[in-house]
N, C-alpha and C positions, 0 to 999 in steps of 0.2 A: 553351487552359486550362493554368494552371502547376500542377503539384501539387508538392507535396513528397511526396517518400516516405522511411520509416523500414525498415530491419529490425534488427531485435532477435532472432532466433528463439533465436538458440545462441552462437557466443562468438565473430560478428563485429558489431560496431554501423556500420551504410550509412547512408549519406544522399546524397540525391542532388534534384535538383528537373526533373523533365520536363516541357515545354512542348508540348503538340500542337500549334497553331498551324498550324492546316489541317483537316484532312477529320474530321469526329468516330467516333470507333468505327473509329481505323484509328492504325497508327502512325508513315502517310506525314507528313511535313512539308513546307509549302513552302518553294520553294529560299532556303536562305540564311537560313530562320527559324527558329525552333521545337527538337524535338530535344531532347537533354540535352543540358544547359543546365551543369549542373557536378553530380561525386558524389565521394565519400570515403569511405572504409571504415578502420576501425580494427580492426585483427586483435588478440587474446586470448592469440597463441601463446606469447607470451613467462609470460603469468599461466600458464598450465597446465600448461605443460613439465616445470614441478616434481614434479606428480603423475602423467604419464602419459597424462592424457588431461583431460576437463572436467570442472570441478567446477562444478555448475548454479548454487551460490548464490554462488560467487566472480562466477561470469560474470553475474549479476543485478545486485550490485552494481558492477562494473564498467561495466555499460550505462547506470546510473545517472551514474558518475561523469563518461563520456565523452559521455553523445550533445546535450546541450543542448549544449557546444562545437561538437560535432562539425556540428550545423545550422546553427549559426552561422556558420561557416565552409564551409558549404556554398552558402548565401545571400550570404555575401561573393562566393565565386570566381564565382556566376551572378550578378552585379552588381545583386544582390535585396534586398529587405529582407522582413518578412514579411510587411506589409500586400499586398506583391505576387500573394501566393501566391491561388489558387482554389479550392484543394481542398487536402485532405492523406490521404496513403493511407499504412498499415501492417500487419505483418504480425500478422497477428491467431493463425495456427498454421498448418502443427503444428511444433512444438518445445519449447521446456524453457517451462514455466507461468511459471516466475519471469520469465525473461527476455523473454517475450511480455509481461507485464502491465509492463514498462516501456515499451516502447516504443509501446503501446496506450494507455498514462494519458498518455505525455507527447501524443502524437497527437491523441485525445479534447478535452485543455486545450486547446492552442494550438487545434486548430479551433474550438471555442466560445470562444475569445479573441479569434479574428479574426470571426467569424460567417460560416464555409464550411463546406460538406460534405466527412466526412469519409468514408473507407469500408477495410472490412476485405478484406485480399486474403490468398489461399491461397498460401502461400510456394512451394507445385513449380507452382502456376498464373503466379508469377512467372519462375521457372526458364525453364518453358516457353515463355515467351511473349518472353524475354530477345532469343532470334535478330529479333525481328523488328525489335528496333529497327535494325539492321545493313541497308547499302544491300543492293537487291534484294531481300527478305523474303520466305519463300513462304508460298504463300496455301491455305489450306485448300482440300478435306481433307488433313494428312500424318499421317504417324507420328512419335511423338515418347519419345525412347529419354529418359528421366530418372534420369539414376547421378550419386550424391552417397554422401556418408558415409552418409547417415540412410536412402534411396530407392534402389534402384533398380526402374524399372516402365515398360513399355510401352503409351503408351496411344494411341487413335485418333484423332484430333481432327477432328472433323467441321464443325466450327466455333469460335470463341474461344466457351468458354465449354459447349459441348458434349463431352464426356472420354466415351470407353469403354475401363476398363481393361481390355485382352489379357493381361498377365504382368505378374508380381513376383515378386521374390525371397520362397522358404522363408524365411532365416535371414539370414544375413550381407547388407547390399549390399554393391555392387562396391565403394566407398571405404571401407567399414568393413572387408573383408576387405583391403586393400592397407593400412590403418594396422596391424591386427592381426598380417599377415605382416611387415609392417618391425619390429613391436615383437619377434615371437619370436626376428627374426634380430638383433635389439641395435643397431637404427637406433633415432636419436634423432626426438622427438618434433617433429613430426606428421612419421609415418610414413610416406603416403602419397605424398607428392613427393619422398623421401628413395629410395623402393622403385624409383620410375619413375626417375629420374636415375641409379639404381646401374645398373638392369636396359641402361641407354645402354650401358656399359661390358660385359655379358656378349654370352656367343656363342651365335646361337639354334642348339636342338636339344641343348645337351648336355643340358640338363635336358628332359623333356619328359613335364607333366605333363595329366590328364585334362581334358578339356573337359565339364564337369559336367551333364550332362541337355538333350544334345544329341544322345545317340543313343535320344532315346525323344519323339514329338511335342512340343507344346506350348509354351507359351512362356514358362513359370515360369524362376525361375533362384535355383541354391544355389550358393553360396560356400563352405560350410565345410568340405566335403567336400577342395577343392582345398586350402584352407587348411593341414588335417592333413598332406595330402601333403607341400607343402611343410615340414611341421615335421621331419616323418619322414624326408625327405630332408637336411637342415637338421643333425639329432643322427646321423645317419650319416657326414656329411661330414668332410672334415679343415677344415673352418671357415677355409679361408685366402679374404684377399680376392678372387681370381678367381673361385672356390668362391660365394662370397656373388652378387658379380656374375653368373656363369652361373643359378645358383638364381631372383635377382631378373629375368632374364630370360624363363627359362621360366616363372615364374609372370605375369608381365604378360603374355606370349602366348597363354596358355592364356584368360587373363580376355577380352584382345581378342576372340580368335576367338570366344569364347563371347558375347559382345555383338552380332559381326558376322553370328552365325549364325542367332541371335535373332530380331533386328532386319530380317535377311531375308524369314525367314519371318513375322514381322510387316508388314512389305511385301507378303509375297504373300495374306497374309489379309484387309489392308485393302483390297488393293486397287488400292494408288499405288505411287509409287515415289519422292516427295520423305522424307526422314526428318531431323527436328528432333533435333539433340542440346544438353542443357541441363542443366546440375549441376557438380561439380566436376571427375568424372573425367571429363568430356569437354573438359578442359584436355590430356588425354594426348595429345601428339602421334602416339605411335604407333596410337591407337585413332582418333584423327581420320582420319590416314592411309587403314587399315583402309576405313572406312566411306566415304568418298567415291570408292575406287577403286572399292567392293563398287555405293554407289549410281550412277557413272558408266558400269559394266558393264550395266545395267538401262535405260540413259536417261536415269535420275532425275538426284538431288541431295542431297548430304547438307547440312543447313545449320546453324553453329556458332554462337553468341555469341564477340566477343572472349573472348581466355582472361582478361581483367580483370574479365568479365561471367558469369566460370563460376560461381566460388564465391560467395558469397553478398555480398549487394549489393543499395543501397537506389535504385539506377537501375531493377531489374527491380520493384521493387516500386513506384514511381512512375509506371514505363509502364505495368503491368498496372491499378493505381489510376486512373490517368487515363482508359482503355478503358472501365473499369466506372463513372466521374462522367458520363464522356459520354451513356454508353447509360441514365442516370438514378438509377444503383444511390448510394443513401444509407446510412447506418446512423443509429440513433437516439440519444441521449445517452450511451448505459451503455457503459460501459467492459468488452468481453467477449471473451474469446479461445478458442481451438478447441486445446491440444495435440496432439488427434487431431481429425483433421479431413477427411472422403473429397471427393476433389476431383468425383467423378462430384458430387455434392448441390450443386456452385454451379450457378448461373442462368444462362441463355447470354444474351448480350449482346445478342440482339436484343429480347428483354423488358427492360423498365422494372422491376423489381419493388419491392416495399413495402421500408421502412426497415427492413434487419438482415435481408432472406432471402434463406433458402441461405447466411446467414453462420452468424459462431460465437453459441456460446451462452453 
């Protein structure tokens, strides 16, 4: 099966076309077929730099203006045209409504243009499910850490398609408090890869701040508290660059360990010892690190998407889409998106279910 898949959620437009071409309801391919096929991403960072951060209706119409190219050229470099395709999958939410209802209308058309099934997929269901397209894939049950700007949350995965959330963040996620701490320290925009590339250059331990709701059970997680520290630290300082450096250090440490601790103990609660990591800040090197020495101490495994496969991307959303064609899941005409959207409420993939459930509304 070829799908194409779209993401539109926030202010990158993906596209990508994956082909199972092998075992259905899996995301093994046979040798030398199948796979992704070709994908592209157009990043926003350059529109929004000007203000800070996103502006939802700039990044609407920009998705407009970029993603019909953008598939076009995605179907070129997979030597496709669109009569090829089988299905088409997008991301139907959570994310910004404007920018969902593009990539949903354009989806919608083109599948009743070509007369295929089309189906709506859960954006951290695609996150999640990103690792497996990558050789060796582990196989349920694991635990799976999901930290992005928008998410971070630990959940069970008892199967594709079965989710039990353990933990989430209070307030901040882990990428929205590392955009938010680069902006207080006067990094430029997006903040977050600006924070982690300085934190290279400092010295651990000069700073060294709280590890946030790790010394009391459970496996919530709060950012903002660390946050303030750092600010507080931040207007005490003599603000020279080494100063900024050590800062941006001890604040990624503090993050790490506090993911790594987590995440532990969400091992020991599931049960397992493989643990999926998927979003953007599981592009950090040093938290990669972190977790596979933590999950090879155990036996287990920690297991990553490329870091091209971290941040948001219409290959995760084509794989998770083509998992869910296989196993029967449709949607019905109507053009419908989910901005908020609980991943526990999708279907698991060994059910067929009716046109549009467990999707958005």
């Amino acid at each position: 099966m070829r799908v194409l898949g779209i993401e539109t959620s926030c202010d990158e437009t993906g596209v990508a076309v994956y082909d199972t071409a092998a075992v259905p309801g899996t995301g093994q391919v046979a040798a030398g077929a199948g796979g992704l096929r070709a994908h592209a991403v157009y990043s926003q960072i350059a529109l929004h730099a000007e203000y800070g951060g996103v502006v939802p209706e700039l990044a609407s119409r920009d998705h407009v203006r970029k993603l019909l190219p953008l598939i076009r050229q995605t179907l070129a470099e997979a030597g496709m045209t669109a009569s090829d395709l089988d299905g088409v999958a997008y991301t139907a939410g959570p994310g910004l409504a404007g920018a969902l209802l593009v990539g949903a209308g354009t989806a919608r058309a083109l599948a009743w243009a070509l007369d295929v099934p089309a189906v709506a997929v859960h954006h951290m269901e695609g996150h999640l499910l990103a690792p497996l397209m990558e050789d060796d894939p582990p196989q349920a049950p694991f635990v799976a850490l999901l930290v992005s700007g928008g998410h971070t949350q630990l959940v069970a995965v008892e199967a594709i398609g079965r989710y039990r959330l353990l933990g989430e963040t209070l307030d901040d996620a882990a990428g929205e408090a590392f955009d938010k701490t680069a902006k207080l320290m006067g990094l430029p925009y997006p903040g977050g890869p600006q924070l982690a590339a300085l934190a290279e250059q400092g010295t651990a331990g000069a700073y060294r701040f709280a590890r946030p709701m790790t010394d009391r059970p459970g496996l919530d997680f709060s950012f903002s508290g660390l946050k303030t520290q750092v600010l507080l630290a931040w207007q005490q300082s003599d603000r020279s660059a080494r100063t900024r450096a050590d800062i941006a250090r001890g604040f990624e440490d503090a993050v790490v360990d506090t993911l790594a601790i987590k995440c532990e103990r969400a091992l020991d609660a599931a049960g397992c010892d493989v643990l999926v990591v998927a979003g953007g800040v599981g592009a950090n090197t040093r938290l990669r690190a972190r977790l596979q020495a933590m999950c090879a101490q155990r036996g287990g495994r920690a297991c990553f998407p490329r870091p091209s496969l971290c941040t948001d991307n219409g290959a995760m959303i084509a794989f998770a889409g083509a998992l869910r064609l296989e196993a029967g899941q449709r949607e019905d005409a109507q053009v419908k998106i989910a901005p908020r959207w609980d991943m526990a409420a999708l279907p698991p993939l060994a059910a067929a279910p009716r046109a549009g459930a467990g999707g958005p509304e």
